[in-house]
C-alpha positions as CSV (number, residue, x, y, z in Angstrom):
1,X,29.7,2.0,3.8
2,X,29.2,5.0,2.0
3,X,31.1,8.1,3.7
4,X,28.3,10.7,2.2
5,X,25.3,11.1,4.6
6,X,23.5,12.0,1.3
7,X,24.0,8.7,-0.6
8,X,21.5,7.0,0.7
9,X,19.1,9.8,0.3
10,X,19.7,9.8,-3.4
11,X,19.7,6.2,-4.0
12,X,16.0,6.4,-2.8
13,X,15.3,9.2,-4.7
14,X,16.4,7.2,-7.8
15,X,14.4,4.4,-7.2
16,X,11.5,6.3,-6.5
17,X,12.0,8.7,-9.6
18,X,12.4,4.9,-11.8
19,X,9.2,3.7,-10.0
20,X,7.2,7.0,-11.1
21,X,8.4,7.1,-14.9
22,X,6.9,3.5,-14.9
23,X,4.1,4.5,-12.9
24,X,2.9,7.5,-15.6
25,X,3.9,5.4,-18.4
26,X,0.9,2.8,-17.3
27,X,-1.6,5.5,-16.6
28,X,-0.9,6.8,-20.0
29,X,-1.3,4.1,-21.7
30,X,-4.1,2.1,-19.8
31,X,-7.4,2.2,-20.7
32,X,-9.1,3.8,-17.7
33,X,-8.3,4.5,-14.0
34,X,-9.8,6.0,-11.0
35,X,-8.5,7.3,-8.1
36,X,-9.1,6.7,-3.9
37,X,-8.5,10.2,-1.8
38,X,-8.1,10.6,1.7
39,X,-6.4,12.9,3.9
40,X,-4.9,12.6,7.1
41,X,-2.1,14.7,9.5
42,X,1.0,13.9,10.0
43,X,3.1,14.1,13.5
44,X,3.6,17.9,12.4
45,X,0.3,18.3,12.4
46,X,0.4,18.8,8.5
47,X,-2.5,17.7,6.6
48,X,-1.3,14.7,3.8
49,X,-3.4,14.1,1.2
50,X,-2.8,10.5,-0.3
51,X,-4.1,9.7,-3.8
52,X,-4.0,6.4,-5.0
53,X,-4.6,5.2,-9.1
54,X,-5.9,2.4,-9.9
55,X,-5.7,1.8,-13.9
56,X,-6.7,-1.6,-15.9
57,X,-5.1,-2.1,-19.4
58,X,-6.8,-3.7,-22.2
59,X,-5.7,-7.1,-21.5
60,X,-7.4,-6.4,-17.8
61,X,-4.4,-6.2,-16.0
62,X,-5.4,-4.1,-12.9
63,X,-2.6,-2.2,-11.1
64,X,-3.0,0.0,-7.7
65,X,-0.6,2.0,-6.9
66,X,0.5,5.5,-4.7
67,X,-0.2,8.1,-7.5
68,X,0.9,10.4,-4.9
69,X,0.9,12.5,-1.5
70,X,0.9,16.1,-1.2
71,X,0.5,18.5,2.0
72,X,-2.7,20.6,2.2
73,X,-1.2,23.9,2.7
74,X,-3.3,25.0,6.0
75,X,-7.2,24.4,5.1
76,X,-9.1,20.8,3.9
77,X,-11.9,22.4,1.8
78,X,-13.0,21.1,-1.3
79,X,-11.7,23.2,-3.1
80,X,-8.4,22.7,-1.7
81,X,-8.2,19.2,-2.2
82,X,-9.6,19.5,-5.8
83,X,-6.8,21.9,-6.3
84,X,-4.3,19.7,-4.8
85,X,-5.6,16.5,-6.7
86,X,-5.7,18.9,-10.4
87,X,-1.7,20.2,-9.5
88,X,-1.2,16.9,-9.6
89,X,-2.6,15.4,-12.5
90,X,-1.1,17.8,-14.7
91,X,2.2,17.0,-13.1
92,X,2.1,13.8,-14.5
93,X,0.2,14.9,-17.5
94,X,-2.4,12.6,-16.7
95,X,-5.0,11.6,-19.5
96,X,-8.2,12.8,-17.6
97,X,-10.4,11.9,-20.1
98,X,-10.2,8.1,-19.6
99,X,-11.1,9.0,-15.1
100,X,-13.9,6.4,-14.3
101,X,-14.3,6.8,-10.8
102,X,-13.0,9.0,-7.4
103,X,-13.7,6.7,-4.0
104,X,-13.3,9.0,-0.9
105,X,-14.4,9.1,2.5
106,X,-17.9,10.3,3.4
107,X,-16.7,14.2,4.6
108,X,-18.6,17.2,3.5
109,X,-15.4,18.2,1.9
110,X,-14.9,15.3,0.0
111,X,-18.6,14.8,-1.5
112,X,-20.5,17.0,-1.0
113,X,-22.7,18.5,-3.6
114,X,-21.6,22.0,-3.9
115,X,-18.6,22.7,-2.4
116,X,-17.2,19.0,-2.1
117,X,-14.5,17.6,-4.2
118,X,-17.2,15.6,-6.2
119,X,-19.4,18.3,-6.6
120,X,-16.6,20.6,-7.8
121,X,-15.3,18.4,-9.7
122,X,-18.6,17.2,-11.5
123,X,-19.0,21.4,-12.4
124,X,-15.6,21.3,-14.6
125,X,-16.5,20.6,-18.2
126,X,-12.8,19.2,-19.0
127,X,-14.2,16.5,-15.9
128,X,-15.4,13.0,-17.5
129,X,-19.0,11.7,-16.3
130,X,-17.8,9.4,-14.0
131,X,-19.2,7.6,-10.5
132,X,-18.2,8.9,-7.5
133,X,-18.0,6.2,-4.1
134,X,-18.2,6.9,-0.7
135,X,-15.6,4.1,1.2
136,X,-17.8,1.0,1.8
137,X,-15.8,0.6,4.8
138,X,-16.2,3.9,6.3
139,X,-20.1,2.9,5.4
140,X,-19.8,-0.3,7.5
141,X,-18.6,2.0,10.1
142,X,-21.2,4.0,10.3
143,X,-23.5,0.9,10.4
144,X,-22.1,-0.7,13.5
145,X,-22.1,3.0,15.3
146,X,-25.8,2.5,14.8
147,X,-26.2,0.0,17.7
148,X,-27.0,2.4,20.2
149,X,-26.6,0.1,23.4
150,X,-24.9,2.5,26.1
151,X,-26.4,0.9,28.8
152,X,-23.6,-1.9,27.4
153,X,-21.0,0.2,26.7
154,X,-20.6,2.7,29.6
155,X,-20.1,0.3,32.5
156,X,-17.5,-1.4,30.3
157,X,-15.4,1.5,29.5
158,X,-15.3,2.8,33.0
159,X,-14.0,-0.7,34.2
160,X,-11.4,-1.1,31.4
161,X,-10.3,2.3,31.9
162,X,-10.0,1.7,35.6
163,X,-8.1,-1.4,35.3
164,X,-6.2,-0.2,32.0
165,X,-4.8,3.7,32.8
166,X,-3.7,2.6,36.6
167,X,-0.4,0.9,36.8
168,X,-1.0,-0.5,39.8
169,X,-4.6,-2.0,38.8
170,X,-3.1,-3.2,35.4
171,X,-0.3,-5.1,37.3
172,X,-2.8,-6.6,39.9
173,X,-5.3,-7.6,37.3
174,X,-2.8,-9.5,35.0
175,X,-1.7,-11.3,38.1
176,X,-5.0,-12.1,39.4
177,X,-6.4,-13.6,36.0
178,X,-2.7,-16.1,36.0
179,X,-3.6,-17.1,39.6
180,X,-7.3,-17.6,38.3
181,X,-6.9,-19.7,35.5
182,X,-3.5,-20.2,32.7
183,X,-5.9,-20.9,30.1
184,X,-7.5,-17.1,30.6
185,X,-6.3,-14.6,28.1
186,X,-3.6,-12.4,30.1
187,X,-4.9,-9.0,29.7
188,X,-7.9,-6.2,28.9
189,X,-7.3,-4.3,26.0
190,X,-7.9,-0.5,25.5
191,X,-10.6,0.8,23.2
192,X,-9.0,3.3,20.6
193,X,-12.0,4.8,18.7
194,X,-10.2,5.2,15.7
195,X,-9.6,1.7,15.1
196,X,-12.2,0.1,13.1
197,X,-12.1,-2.8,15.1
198,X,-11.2,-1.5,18.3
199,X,-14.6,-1.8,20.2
200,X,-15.6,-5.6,19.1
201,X,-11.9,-7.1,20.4
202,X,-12.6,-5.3,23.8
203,X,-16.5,-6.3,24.1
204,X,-15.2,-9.6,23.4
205,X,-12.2,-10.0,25.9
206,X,-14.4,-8.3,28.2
207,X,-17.0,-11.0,27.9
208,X,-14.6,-14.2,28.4
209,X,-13.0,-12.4,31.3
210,X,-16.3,-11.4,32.8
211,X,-16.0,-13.7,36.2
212,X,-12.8,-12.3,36.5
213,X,-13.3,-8.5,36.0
214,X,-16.3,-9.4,38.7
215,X,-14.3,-10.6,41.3
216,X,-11.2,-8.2,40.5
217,X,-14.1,-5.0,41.2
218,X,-14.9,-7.0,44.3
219,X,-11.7,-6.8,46.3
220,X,-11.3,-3.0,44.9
221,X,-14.8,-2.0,46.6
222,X,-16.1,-1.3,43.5
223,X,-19.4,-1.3,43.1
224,X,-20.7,-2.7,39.8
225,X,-24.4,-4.3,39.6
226,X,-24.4,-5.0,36.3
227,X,-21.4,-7.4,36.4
228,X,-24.7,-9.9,38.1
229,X,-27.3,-8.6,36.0
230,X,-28.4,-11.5,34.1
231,X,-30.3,-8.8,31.7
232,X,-27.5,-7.0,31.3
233,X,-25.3,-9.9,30.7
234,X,-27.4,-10.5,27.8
235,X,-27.2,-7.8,26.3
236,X,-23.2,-7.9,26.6
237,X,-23.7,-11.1,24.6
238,X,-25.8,-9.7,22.2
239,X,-23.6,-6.9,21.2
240,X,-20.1,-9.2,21.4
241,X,-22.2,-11.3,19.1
242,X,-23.2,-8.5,16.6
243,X,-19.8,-6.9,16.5
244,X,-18.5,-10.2,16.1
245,X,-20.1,-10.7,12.8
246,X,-19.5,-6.9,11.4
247,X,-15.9,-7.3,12.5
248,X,-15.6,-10.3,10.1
249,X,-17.6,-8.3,7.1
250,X,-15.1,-5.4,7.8
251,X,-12.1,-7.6,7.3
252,X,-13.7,-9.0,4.4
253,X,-13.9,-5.0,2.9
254,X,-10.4,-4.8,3.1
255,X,-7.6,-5.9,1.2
256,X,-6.1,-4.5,-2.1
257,X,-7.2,-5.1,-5.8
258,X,-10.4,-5.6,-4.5
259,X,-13.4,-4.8,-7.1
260,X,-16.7,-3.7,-6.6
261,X,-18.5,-6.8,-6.8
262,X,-16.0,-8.2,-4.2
263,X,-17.5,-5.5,-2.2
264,X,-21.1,-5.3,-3.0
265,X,-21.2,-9.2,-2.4
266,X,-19.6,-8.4,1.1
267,X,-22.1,-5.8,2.4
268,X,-25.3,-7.7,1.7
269,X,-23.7,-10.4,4.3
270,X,-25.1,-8.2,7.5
271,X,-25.8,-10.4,10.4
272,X,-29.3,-12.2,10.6
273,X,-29.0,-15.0,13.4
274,X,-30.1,-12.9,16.1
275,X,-33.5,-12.1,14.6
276,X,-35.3,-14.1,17.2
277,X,-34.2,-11.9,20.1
278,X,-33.6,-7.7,20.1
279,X,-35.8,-8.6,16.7
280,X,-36.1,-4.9,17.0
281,X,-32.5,-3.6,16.9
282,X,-31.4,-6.4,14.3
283,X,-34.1,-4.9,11.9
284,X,-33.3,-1.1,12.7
285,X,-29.4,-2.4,12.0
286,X,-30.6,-3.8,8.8
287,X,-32.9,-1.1,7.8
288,X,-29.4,1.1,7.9
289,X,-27.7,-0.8,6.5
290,X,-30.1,0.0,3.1
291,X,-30.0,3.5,3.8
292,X,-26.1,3.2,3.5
293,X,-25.5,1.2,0.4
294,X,-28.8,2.6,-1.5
295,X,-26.5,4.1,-4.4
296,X,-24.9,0.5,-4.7
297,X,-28.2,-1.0,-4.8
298,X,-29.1,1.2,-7.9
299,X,-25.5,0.3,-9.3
300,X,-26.4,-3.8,-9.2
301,X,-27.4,-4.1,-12.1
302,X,-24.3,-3.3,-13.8
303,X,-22.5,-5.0,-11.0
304,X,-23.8,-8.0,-11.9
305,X,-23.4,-7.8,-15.6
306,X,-20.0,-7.4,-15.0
307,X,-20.0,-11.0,-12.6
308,X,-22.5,-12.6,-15.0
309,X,-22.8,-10.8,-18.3
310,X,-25.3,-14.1,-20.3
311,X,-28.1,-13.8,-17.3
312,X,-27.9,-10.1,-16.7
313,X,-30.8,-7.6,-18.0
314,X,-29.6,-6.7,-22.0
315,X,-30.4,-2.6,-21.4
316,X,-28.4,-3.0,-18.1
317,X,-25.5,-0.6,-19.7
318,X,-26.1,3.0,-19.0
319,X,-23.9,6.4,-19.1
320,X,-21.6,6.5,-18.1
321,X,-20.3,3.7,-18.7
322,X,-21.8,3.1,-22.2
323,X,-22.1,6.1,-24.6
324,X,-24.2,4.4,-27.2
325,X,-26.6,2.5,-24.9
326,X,-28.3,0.8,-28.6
327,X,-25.4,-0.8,-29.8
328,X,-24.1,-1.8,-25.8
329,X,-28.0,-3.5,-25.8
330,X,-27.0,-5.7,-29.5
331,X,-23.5,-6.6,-28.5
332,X,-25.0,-8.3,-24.7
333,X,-28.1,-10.1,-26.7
334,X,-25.2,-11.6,-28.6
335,X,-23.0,-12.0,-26.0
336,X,-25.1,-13.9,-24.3
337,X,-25.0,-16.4,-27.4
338,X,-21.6,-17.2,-27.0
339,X,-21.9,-20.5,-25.1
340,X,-17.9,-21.1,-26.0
341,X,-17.2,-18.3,-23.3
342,X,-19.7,-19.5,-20.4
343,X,-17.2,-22.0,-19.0
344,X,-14.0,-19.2,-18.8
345,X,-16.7,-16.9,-16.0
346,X,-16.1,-20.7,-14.1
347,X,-12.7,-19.0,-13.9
348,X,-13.5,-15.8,-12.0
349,X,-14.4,-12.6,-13.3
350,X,-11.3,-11.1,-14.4
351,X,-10.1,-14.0,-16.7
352,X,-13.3,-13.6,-18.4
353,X,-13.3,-10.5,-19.6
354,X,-9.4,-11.4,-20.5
355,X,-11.1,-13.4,-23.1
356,X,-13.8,-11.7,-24.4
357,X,-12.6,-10.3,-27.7
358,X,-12.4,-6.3,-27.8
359,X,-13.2,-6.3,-31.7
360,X,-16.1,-8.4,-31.2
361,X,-17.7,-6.6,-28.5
362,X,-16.1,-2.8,-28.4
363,X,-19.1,-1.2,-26.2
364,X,-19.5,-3.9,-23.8
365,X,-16.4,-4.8,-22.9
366,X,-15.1,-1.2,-22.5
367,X,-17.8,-0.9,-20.2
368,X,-16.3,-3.7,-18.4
369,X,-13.0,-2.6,-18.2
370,X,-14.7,0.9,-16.7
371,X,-16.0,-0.7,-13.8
372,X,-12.9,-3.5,-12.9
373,X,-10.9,0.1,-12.8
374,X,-13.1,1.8,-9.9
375,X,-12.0,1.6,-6.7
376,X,-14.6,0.9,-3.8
377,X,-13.3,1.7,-1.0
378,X,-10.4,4.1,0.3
379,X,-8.8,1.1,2.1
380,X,-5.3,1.5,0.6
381,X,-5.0,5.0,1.5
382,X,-5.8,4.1,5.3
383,X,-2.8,1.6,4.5
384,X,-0.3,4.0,3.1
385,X,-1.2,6.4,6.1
386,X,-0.5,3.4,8.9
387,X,2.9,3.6,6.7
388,X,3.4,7.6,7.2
389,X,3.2,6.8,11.4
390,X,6.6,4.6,11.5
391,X,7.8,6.1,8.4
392,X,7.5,10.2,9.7
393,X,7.8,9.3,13.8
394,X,8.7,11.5,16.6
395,X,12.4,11.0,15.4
396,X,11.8,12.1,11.6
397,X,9.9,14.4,12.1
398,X,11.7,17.2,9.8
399,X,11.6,14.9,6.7
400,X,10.5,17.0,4.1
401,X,7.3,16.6,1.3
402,X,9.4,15.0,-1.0
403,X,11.5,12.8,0.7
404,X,8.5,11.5,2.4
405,X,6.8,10.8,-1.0
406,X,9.7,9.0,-2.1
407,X,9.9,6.9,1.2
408,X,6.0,6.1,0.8
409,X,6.1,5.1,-2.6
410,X,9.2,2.8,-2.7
411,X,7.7,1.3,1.1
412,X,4.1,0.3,-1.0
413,X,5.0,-0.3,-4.5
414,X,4.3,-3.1,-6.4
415,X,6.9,-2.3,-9.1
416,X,10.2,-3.3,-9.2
417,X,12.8,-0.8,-10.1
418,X,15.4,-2.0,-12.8
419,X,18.3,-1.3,-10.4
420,X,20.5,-2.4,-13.1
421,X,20.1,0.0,-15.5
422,X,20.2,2.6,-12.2
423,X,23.8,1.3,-11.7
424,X,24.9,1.8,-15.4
425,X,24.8,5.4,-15.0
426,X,27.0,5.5,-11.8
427,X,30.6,5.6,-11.0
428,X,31.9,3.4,-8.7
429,X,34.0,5.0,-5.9
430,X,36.9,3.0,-4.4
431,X,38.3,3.9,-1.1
432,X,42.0,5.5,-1.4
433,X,43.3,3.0,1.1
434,X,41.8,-0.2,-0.1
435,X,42.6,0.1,-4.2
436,X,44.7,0.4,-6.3
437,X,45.0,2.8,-9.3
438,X,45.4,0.9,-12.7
439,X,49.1,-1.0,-12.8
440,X,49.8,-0.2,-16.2
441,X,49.8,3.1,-18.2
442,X,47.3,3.3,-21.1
443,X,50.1,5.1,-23.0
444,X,50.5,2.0,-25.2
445,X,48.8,-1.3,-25.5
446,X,51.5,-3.0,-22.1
447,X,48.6,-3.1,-19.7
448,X,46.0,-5.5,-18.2
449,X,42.4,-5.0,-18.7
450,X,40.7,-3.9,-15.3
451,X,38.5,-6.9,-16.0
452,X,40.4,-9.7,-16.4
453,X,41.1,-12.2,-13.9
454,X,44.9,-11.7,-14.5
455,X,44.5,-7.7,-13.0
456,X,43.0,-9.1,-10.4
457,X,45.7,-11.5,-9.6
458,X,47.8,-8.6,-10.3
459,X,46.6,-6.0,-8.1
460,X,46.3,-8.7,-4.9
461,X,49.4,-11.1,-5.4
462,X,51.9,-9.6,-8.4
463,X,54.5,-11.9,-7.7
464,X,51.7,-14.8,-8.3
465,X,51.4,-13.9,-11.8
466,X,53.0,-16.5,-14.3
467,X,55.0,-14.4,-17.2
468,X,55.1,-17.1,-19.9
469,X,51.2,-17.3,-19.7
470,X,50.2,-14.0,-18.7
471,X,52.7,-11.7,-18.1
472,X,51.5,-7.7,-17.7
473,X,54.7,-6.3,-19.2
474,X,55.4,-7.1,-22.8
475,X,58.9,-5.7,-22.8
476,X,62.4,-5.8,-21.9
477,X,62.3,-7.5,-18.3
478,X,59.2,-9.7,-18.4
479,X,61.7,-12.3,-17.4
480,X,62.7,-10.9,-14.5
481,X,59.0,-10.1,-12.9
482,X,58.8,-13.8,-11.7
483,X,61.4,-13.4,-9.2
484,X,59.6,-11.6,-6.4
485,X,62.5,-9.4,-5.1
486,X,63.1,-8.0,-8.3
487,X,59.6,-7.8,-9.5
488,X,59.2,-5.3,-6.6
489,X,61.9,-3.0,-7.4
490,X,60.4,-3.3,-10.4
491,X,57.0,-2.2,-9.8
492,X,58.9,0.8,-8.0
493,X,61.2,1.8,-10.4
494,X,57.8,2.0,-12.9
495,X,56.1,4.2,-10.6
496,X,58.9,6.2,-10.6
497,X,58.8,6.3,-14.5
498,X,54.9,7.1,-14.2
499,X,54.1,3.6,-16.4
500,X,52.6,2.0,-14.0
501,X,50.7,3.1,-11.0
502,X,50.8,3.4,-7.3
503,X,49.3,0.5,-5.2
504,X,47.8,1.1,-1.9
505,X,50.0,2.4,1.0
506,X,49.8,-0.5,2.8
507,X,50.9,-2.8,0.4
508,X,53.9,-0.6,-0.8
509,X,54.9,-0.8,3.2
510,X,54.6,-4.4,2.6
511,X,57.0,-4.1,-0.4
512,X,59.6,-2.2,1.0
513,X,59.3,-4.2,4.1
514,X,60.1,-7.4,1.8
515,X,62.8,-5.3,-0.3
């Protein structure tokens, strides 16, 4: 065990600084990249801004990966965060020409207009054109928060939370439902508004322990009509149902190396069964669900050249992904011609566009590569800051910026650190009770090699060495090193003559012992 509190600290740093060099080497050398923002506070109450790259080589290799995490000194503006994001992209010398895309969430700070990141960002002339995304997810969100249905809602949070923040309730109800029936699930969970799927799992253990929760209210004198209602029962079922289905798309949304038509494919799944009854609510949850994704919509065109480049529209490549939008228009018409490459998009979209040949089709598959390169969604920086919670608790809290980076980045990475070539550099450090120093003085050429097997035997059992095979002394009294007893005087009388070295106290106790 190392006796420096500090060692470990610095082996992390290592790995983390070995992880980075091969981190900016990529991003130099890819193609193109975006990158995902969000920010969030830590236990400290210090705003963490998490940026995540996500680059695509040439070959259409696609790597995502924590680009970095830097506080937000007191204030989350735009500006601040645009600051933040530029400090450090010129840290890594990032190439900012080849920037596709920047996914955030949908604050006012991150894209708005004006004063957002994406607007401020848009107004610097060293900025590429690129696409800017609000998180699908957070969109999906936003959705599902449309299904006003309070009446629903209300009764069921005031039960939970009566059953739930008492002690005595919570321990009653959980043995009232085993007495009830084994095959009932044991417990009411909290809602947590924060949790994407927070509200759907308690709607829906709510609803299978409904005769329960009835009868439970009825020995507290509570007084709950619309636990009998069969209207409102209904409408329970309806909205369990509903959730039910957006809690599956949501799950669906998330996920790494997920690329937009993954995503786009996702969101037009929106739940339809229920269009014979609350026609009126499906339809307004569907008519938001158009008003949320409308700037996809306009983008599906080049989506789906990207999934299916030989039956997608030929003028379908605009800026910013194309800068000569003629010759992107002559390379798809012939594109399309290429009846050799139709059975490789049987293989998914990414090994398709492996094989389409960059000097045969420069515009178009450049355009390509721009959009497998965009992030979506923001879901891995939601991830990384799940991470931060166990990572920075109540009982790390003073970890500093930098320390935390590293712990982050070597917790999430998909890279693996060539800890070999991190050991070469180090010195090993042997314990001044367990070793020994060399035997033999490199005055002349009577010593063993530290790594042969015959130091080894040396150092453990010197009177187990054989002198007419390999004996360690090639002078005057090699004979005499068989014989135990006066192998150890000689060892001693050596040490005295500072030609061979000390072994460990213990074992020269042991020697004098046997002397």
């Amino acid at each position: 065990m190392a006796s420096d509190p500090h060692t470990v600290e610095r082996r992390i740093s290592e790995i983390n600084t070995a992880i980075e060099s091969q981190l900016h080497s990529d991003l130099q050398a890819c193609e193109y990249f975006s990158v995902a923002l969000d920010e969030s506070c830590d236990i400290q109450d210090k705003p963490q801004l998490a940026i995540f790259a996500r680059s695509v080589s040439i070959e259409c290799v696609i790597k995502e990966e924590l680009f970095d995490i830097m506080p937000l000194k007191e204030r989350t503006r735009g500006v601040d965060v645009k600051e933040t994001m530029i400090s450090a992209f010129e840290k890594a010398n990032l190439p900012l020409h080849k920037l596709t895309a920047i996914a955030t969430d949908g604050a006012s700070s991150m894209i708005g207009s004006v004063k957002g990141l994406v607007g401020l960002c848009k107004a610097v002339e060293t900025f590429p054109d690129f696409w800017n995304f609000h998180c699908i997810i957070h969109r999906e969100q936003l959705v599902s928060k449309s299904l006003n249905l309070d009446n629903v809602m209300k009764p069921v949070m005031e039960i939970v939370n009566y059953i739930r923040t008492h002690a005595l309730n919570h321990r009653q109800f959980k043995n009232f439902i085993a007495e009830l029936d084994e095959e009932l699930p044991g417990d009411l969970p909290l809602h947590c508004t924060v949790r994407w799927l927070s509200r759907g799992k308690v709607l829906s253990r709510f609803f299978e322990l409904l005769d329960a929760v009835k009868l439970f209210m009825e020995e507290k004198n509570k007084d709950y009509p619309q636990l009998s209602d069969p209207k409102w029962i209904m409408d329970l079922a309806f909205l369990v149902d509903i959730l039910s289905h957006l809690d599956r798309l949501n799950l669906t949304l998330q996920g790494k190396m997920k690329v937009l038509p993954d995503l786009r494919a996702s969101h037009q799944c929106h739940p339809e069964e229920a269009r014979d009854r609350y026609a009126t609510l499906v339809e307004n949850l569907h008519d938001t669900f158009v008003i949320r994704f409308r700037d996809l919509q306009l983008k599906r065109p080049q989506i789906t050249f990207l999934v299916d480049p030989f039956n997608a529209d030929t003028d379908c490549l605009k800026a910013p992904l194309v800068a000569d939008e003629a010759a992107a228009e002559l390379e798809m018409i012939d594109l399309a011609e290429e009846d050799q490459l139709k059975p490789a998009l049987m293989e998914g979209t990414i090994e398709f566009w492996k094989r389409v040949s960059m000097d045969k089709y420069p515009t178009v598959k450049r355009a390509a590569l721009k959009i497998l390169s965009m992030f979506g969604s923001t879901y891995v920086c939601e991830s990384v800051f799940s991470t931060l919670k166990f990572v920075k608790s109540k009982h790390r809290s003073v970890l500093n910026d930098t320390h935390l980076k590293e712990l982050l980045r070597v917790a999430t990475t998909e890279y693996e650190p060539d800890l070999r070539r991190i050991v070469q550099g180090k010195e090993c450090q042997k314990s001044h009770e367990a070793t020994c120093i060399c035997p033999f003085s490199k005055k002349d050429d009577t010593f063993i090699s530290e790594g042969s097997p015959c130091f080894q035997i040396f150092m453990m059992k010197p009177w187990s060495v054989d002198p007419e095979k390999s004996c360690p002394v090639m002078g005057e009294g090699a004979e005499e090193f068989s014989c135990l007893n006066q192998g150890l005087l000689l060892l001693l009388s050596f040490a005295d003559l500072g030609e061979i070295g000390v072994c460990s106290v213990d074992y020269l106790l042991q020697v004098d012992a046997c002397v």
